[in-house]
N, C-alpha and C positions, 0 to 999 in steps of 0.2 A: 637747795639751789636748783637740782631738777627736778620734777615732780614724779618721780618714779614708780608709783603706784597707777597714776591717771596714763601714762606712757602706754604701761603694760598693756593697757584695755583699747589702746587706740589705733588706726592702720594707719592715717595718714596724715604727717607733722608738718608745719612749716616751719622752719628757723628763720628769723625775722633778724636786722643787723642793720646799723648805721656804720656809716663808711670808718667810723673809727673802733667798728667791734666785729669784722669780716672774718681776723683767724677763729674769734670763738665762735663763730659759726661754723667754721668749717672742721672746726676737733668736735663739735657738738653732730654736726652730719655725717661724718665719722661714726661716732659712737652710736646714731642713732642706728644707720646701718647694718651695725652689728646685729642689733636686737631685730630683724631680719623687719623695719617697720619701712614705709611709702615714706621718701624725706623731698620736702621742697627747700630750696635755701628763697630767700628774698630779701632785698635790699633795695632801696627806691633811691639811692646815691650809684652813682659809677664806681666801681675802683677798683681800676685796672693797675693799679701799684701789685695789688693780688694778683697777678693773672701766674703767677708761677706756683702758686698754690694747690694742693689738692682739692676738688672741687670748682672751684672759680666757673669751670665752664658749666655746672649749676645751676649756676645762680641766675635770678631772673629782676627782673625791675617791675617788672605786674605782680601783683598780689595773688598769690591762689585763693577761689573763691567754694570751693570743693574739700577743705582740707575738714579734719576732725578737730584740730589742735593747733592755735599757735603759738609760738614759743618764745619770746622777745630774749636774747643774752646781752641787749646794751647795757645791762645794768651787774652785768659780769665782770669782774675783775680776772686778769690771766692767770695770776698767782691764785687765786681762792679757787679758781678751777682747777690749778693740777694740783693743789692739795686734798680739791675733792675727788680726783681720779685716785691718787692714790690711797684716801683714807678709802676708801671704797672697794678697791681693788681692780679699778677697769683697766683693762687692759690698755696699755698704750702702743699701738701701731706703726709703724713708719712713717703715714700718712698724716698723724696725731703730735708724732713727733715733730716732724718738718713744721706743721705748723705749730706745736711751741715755740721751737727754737724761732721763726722766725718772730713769732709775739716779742718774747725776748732781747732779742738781737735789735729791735724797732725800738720799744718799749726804755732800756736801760742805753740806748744811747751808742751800740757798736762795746756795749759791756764797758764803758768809758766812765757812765754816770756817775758821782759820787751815794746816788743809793743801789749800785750794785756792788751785794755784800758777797759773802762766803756761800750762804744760801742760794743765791742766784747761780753763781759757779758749781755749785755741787748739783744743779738741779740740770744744768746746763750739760753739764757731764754724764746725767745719767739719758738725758735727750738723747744724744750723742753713741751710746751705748744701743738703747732703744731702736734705731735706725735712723734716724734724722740728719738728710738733706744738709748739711751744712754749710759747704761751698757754693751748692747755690741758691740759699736764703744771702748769704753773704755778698756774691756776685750782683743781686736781683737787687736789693734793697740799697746797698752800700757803694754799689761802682756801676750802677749804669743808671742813667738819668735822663730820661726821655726829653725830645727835642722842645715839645710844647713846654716843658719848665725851663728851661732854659732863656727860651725865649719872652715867659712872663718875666723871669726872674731880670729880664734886660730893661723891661716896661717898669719893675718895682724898682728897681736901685734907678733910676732915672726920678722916679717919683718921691724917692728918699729923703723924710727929713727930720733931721737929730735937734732933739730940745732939749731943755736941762742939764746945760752943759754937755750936752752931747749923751745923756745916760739914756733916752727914749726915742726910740726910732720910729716913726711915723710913717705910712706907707698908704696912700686915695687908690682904690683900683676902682673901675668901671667896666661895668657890662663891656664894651669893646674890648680890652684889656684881651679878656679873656674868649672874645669870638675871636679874636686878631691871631690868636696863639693858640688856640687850640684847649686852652689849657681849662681845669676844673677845678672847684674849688678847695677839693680836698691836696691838690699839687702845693695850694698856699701854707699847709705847714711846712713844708719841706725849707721852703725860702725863707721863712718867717727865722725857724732854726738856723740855718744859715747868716743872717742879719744878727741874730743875738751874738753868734761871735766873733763879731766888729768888735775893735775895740772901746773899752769903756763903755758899752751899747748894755742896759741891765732889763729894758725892758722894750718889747716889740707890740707892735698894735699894727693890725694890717684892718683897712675897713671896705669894704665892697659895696659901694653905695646903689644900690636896687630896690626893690620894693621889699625884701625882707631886711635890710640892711646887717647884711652878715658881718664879724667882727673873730678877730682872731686878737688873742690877747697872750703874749708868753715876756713871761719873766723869768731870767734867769735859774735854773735849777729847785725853783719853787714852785712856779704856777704856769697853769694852763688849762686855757678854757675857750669855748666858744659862743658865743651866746646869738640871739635874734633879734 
């Protein structure tokens, strides 16, 4: 999962993240720190849902062009990473912690999910032990909701529309949409989840009609994806 031999030999990393893999960047800048190495974060998305994170203010939208090494974690899972911290032995930090937990706490749904098991709670527990921020990962992500989503979120349910007996909720946004509000793309899962529990509502499609024709697709406790 890390390359830990090429690490050793190198001064200067970049950690590289799309807007839906920002904590594993920031437990990976974390860790890389330790090993006393030059770390850049980069991310060519916003996502200022983050900003209570350690690191966040890092992070950068230009590519470093000067690095040794870059290091891509989207293809990271949160779980397979703190199994490798701990089959490994790395130390976990306060800093490391908080952003678990807050992976977690995003991730399984407010711990509500029906795939957060015993293992998640024990893992959760030992966060929590570790030093990890918890009140306010839980504050940050779960009770405060910036004005720009609120304000798409008034343009989306306006735009609302249920097919299939009402099981598929359909949602048009447009570039205005989103100059008018402030809001960015990654705000639209937020609403999306929201929309699914409507009643009888099993599946959501939100589509942002633009020159890459963005598409948010979530069904009910099974799938979710984004595509181009």
């Amino acid at each position: 999962m890390i390359p830990q031999d090429e690490i050793k030999k190198i001064k200067h990393i970049v950690v590289e993240y799309d807007k839906n893999h920002f904590i594993q960047a920031s437990i990976l800048y974390s860790y890389m720190l330790s090993l006393h190495k030059k770390v850049s974060l980069y991310g060519a998305e916003e996502v200022s849902r983050y900003a209570f994170l350690p690191w966040y203010e890092k992070s950068r939208l230009q590519k470093p062009v000067s690095a040794d090494f870059y290091f891509s974690v989207n293809n990271i899972e949160l779980l397979d990473l703190y199994f490798y911290f701990k089959e490994n032995k790395i130390k976990i930090n306060k800093k490391i912690a908080t952003a678990f937990f807050a992976g977690f706490l995003e991730q399984y749904e407010n711990f509500l999910s029906s795939a957060c098991d015993g293992t998640i709670f024990a893992i959760v527990s030992e966060l929590i032990e570790y030093g990890a921020e918890r009140q306010l990962c839980i504050e940050e992500l779960t009770q405060k909701i910036p004005l720009r989503i609120f304000r798409l979120k008034a343009i989306a349910y306006k735009k609302l529309l249920l097919q299939q007996n009402g099981e598929v909720a359909y949602v048009d946004l447009d570039e205005k949409d989103f100059i008018t509000t402030g809001a960015q793309w990654c705000d639209v899962d937020f609403i999306a989840k929201e929309i699914l529990s409507l009643v009888n509502v099993k599946e959501v499609m939100i589509i942002k009609n633009d020159e890459k024709n963005k598409i948010i697709n979530l069904k009910k406790e099974v799938y979710f994806e984004k595509k181009k």
